[in-house]
C-alpha positions in Angstrom: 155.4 129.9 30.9 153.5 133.3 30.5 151.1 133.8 33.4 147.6 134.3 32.3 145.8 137.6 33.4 142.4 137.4 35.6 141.2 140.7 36.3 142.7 143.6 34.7 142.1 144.7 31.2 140.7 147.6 28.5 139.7 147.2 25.1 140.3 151.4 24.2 139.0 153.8 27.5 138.1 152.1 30.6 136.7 154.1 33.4 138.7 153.3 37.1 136.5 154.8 40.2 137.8 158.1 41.3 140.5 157.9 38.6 138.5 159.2 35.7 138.9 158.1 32.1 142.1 155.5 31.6 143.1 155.7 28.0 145.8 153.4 26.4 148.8 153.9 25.1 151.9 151.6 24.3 149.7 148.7 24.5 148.9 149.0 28.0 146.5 151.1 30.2 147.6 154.7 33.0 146.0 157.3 34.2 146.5 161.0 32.7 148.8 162.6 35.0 147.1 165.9 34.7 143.8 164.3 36.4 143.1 166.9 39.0 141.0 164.6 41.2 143.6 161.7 40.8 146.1 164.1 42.2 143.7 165.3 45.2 143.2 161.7 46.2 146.9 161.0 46.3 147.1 158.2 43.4 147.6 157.8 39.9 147.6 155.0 37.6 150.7 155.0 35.6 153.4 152.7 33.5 155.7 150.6 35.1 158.5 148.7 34.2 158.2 146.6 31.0 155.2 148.8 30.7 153.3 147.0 33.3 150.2 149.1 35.0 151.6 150.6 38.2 149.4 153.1 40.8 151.1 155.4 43.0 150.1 157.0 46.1 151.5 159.7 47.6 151.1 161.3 51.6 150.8 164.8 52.0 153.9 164.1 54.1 155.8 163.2 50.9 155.6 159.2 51.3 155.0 157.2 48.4 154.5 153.6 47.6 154.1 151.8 44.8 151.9 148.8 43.8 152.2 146.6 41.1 148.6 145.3 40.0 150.4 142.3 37.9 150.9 140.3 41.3 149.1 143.0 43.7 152.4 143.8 44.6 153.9 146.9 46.5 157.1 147.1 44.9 158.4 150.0 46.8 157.4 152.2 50.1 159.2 155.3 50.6 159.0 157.7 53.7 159.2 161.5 53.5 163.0 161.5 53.5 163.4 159.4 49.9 164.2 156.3 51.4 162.8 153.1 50.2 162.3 150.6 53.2 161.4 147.6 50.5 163.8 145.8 48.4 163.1 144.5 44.8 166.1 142.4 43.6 168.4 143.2 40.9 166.9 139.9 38.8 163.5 140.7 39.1 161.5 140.9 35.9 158.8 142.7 34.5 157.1 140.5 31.9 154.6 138.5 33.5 156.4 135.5 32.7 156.7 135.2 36.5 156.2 136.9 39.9 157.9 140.2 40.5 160.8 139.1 42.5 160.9 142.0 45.7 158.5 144.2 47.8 155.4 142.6 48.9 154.7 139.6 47.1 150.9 137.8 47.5 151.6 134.3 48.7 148.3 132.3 48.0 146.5 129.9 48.5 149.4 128.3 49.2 152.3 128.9 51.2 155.8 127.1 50.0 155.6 124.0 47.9 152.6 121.6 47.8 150.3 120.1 45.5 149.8 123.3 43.5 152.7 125.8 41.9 155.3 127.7 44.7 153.4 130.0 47.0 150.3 129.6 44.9 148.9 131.8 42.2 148.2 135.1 43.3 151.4 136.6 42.6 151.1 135.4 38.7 148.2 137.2 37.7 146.6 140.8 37.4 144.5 141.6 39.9 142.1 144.7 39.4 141.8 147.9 40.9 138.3 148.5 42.2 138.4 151.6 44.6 140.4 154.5 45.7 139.7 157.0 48.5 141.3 159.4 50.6 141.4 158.7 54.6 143.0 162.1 56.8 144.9 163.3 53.3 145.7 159.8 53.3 145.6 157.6 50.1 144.0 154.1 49.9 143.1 151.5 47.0 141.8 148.7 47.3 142.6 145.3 44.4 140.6 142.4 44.2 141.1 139.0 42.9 138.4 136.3 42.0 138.6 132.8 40.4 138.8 132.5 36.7 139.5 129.4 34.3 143.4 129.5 35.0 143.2 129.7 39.2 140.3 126.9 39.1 142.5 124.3 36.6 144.9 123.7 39.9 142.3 125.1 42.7 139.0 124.2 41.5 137.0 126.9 44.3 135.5 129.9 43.5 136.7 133.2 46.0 136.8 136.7 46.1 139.9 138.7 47.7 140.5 142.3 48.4 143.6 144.0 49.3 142.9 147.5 51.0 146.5 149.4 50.9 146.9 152.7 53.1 150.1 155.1 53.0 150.2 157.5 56.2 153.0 159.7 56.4 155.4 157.1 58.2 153.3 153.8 57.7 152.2 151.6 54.9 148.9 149.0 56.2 147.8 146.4 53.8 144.2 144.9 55.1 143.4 140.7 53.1 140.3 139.4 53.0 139.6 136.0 51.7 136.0 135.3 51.1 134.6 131.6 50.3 131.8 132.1 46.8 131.7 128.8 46.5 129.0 126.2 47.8 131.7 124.4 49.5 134.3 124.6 52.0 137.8 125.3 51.3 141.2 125.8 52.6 144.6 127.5 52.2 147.9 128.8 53.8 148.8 132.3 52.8 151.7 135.0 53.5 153.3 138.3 52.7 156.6 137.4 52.0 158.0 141.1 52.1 161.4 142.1 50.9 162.8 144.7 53.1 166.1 146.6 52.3 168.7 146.1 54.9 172.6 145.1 55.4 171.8 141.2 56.1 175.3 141.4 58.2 173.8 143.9 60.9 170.3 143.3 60.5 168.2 141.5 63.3 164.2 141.6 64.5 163.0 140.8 67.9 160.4 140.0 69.5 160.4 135.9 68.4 161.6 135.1 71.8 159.6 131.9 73.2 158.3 131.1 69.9 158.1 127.3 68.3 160.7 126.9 65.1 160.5 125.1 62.1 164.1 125.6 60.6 164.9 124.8 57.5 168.2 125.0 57.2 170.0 122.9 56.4 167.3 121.2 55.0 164.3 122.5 53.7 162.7 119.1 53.1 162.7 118.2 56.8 162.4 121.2 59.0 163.3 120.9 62.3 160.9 121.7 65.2 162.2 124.1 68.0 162.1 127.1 70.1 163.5 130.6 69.6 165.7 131.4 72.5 167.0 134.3 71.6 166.3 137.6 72.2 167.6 139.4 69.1 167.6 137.2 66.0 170.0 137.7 63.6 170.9 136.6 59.7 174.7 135.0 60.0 174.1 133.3 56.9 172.0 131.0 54.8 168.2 131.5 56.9 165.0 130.3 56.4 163.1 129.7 59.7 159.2 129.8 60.4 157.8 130.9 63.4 154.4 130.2 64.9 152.2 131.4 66.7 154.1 134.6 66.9 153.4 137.8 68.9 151.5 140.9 67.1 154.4 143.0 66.8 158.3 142.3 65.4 160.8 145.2 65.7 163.2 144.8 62.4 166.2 146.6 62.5 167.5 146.8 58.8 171.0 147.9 59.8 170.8 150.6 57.6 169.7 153.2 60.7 165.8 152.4 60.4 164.0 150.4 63.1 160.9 149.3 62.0 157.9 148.0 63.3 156.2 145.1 61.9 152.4 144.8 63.6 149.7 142.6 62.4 146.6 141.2 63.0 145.2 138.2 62.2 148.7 137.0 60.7 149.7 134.1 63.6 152.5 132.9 62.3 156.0 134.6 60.6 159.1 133.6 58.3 162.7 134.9 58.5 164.5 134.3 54.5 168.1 135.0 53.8 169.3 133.3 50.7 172.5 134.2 51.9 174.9 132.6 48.7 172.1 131.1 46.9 172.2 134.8 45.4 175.1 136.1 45.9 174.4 139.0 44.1 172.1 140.7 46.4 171.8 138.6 49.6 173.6 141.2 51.6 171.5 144.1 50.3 167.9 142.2 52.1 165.8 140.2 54.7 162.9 139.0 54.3 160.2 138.8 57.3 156.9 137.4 56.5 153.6 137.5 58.2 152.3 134.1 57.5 149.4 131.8 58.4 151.0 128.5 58.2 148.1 126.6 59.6 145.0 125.9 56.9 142.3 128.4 56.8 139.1 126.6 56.8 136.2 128.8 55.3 132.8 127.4 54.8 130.7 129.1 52.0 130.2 132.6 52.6 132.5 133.2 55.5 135.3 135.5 55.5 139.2 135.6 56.8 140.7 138.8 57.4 144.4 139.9 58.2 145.8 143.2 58.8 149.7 144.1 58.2 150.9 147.5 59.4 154.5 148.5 58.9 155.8 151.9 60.8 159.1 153.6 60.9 160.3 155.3 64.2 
């Protein structure tokens, strides 16, 4: 089923803040790559694949990431020396017919399966681009998503989100906030379920130790309650684990000779994923380690959730 967009659109010429004119071509909307002050700010709007609208930021350091505004999704993050510390998988598609399949995938307002479609909707529609500024040399946007017709039909509340993502030299931050517009309360689960590139086989994170476990394998139906013992956990195989009430900081060794550090704020809980032969494909070639809130978010009208993700590279 084609996914229905809720926020980004142009008839001809749209104007994007700091971006200057947008003017269409091929069907879909980017940014003149000439646009001096698009360049000074360290982002561009441009076309993606299957000509989907894509911005790109760029340090002064030579980082780059990429983020997908079909989805909100940073589909790649790049430090000065080329390499891409995100993994989007070979059978990832590109034509909103569903959710980009790698990188930094929205999961909201729900987490996993439950009364509405997997992980919720925000990874199935456009969100919009509202703002783009310059921190230190540094470039930042900021996406938003609000309710429309096709959000309310299976979550009938009215919200506002904004995404704030920042590229330093050797660190990419994301900043979620979830705001209740509606004239009642509401809840959700939500989670960045983020791709990273890595040899599965040497792979491992620590800092889990002492946590509570909901393990899912070998059956993802019934998880079953534990506690991490371990002080280096690793991906032997099939892996799908949550854990709760996590510490503010993972250390993810991708087994590819990058350790990186995975802090967060506001983000309690966390998810280890290895399909392992599910794909066999491209199991080997990922991890995935999620900052999640498991527990519901309860927002009364007019309040405001926050969390803040911020992944660094020794």
């Amino acid at each position: 089923m084609a996914m229905v967009s809720m926020g980004f659109s142009v008839n001809n010429t749209a104007t994007f803040p700091n971006l200057g004119r947008i003017k269409r071509c091929r069907g879909m909307a980017f940014a003149s790559l000439t646009n001096k002050e698009s360049v000074s700010l360290g982002v561009r709007l441009t076309e993606g694949e299957g000509n989907l609208p894509k911005l790109v930021l760029t340090s002064p350091a030579g980082s780059e990431a990429e983020i997908y505004l079909f989805g909100g999704c940073v589909t790649s993050w790049k430090v000065p020396n080329g390499k891409d510390l995100l993994f989007v998988r070979p059978d990832a598609v590109f034509d909103k017919k569903k959710p980009i399949s790698g990188g930094i995938p929205h999961c909201f307002p729900q987490f996993g399966p439950g009364p509405i479609q997997q992980h919720g909707f925000a990874r199935n529609v456009d969100w919009t681009f509202v703002d783009s500024e310059n921190l230190e040399g540094n470039p930042v946007v900021t996406l938003e998503l609000k309710d429309a017709p096709y959000s309310r039909a299976m979550w009938d509340f009215s919200f506002h989100a904004l995404y704030k993502v920042t590229l330093n030299a050797k660190s990419l931050s994301t900043e979620l906030k979830v705001k209740n517009t509606d004239n009642k309360a509401f809840s959700f689960t939500t989670a960045l379920h983020t791709y990273f590139r890595a040899s599965a086989s040497g792979a491992s994170v620590k800092g889990l130790k002492g946590s509570k476990t909901l393990n899912k394998d070998p059956d993802p139906k019934n998880p079953v309650e534990g506690r991490e013992e371990r002080d280096v956990v690793t991906f032997p195989g099939f892996v799908d684990c949550v854990y709760l009430d996590t510490s503010d900081e993972l250390h993810l060794d991708n087994g590819l000779g990058d350790l990186i550090s995975i802090k967060n704020t506001n983000w309690s809980d966390a998810v280890l994923w290895n399909p392992y032969l599910q794909m066999e494909a491209c199991y080997k070639d990922f991890v995935c380690v999620e900052n999640a809130k498991i527990g519901s978010v309860q927002l009364e009208p007019d309040q405001t959730w926050t969390a803040v993700q911020h992944l660094s590279i020794a």
